[in-house]
N, C-alpha and C positions, 0 to 999 in steps of 0.2 A: 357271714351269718347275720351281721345288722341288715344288711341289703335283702338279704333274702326274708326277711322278717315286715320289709315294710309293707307291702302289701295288703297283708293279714293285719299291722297293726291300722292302717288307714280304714279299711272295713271293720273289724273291731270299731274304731273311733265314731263312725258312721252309724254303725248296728245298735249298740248300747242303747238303751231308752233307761236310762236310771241316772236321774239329776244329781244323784248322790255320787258319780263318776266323772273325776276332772283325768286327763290324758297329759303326761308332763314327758316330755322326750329329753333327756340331756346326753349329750356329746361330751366325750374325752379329747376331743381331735385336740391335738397339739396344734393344727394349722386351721387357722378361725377362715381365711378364704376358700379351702378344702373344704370346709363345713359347711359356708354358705353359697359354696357350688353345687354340694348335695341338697339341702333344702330345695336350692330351685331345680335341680334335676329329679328330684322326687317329686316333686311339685307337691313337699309339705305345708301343714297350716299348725294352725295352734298352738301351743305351750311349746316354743323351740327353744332351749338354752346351752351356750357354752359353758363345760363344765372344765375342770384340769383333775389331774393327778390327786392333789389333796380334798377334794368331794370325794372323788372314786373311793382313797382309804378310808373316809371319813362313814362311806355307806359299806363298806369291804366289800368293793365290787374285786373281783379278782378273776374276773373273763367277760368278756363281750359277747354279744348283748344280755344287760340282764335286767329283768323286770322285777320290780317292787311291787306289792299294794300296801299301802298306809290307811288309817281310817282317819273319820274327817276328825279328829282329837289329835292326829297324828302320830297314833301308836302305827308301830310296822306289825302288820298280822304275815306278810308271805313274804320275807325275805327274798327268797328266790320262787317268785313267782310263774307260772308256768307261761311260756310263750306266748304269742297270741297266732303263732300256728295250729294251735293244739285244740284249737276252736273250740271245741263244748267243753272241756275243761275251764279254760279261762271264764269262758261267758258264764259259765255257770256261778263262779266264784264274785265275778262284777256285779249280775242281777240280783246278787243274797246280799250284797254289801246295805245297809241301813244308814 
């Protein structure tokens, strides 16, 4: 599901015209080479970080992939934010963020 999600999230990242939208991707991978053989095989950019275990309980992530929005105060408004397959859904929710 991560894999099949990147696509839509790189266009998503591309599309956005609201400076008030920073894009943070973090990984669980337990294997940091695994990880940074995905980046170059996606051929991702920007905000890439390795995360572990106690982040994930930390945000109660409890399935993969899952998207947050935060606001720029860093309250969490969508915990489980919708996809960025779900295309007008999400954008919709990005271009309102202030």
């Amino acid at each position: 599901p991560c894999n099949q999600e990147i696509p839509y999230l790189k266009e998503l990242e591309k599309d956005i015209d609201n400076d008030k939208v920073v894009f943070v991707s973090i990984s669980i991978d337990e294997d940091s080479n695994a990880w940074k053989a995905a980046i170059k095989r996606h051929n991702l950019s920007g905000n890439q970080f390795l995360g572990n275990e106690t982040l994930a309980t930390l945000l109660k992530v409890q399935g993969i992939p899952r998207f947050l929005i935060y606001d720029k105060e860093g309250r969490l408004l969508y915990p489980d934010a919708p996809r960025p397959s779900s295309q007008m859904e999400i954008r919709r929710i990005l271009n309102s963020l202030e």
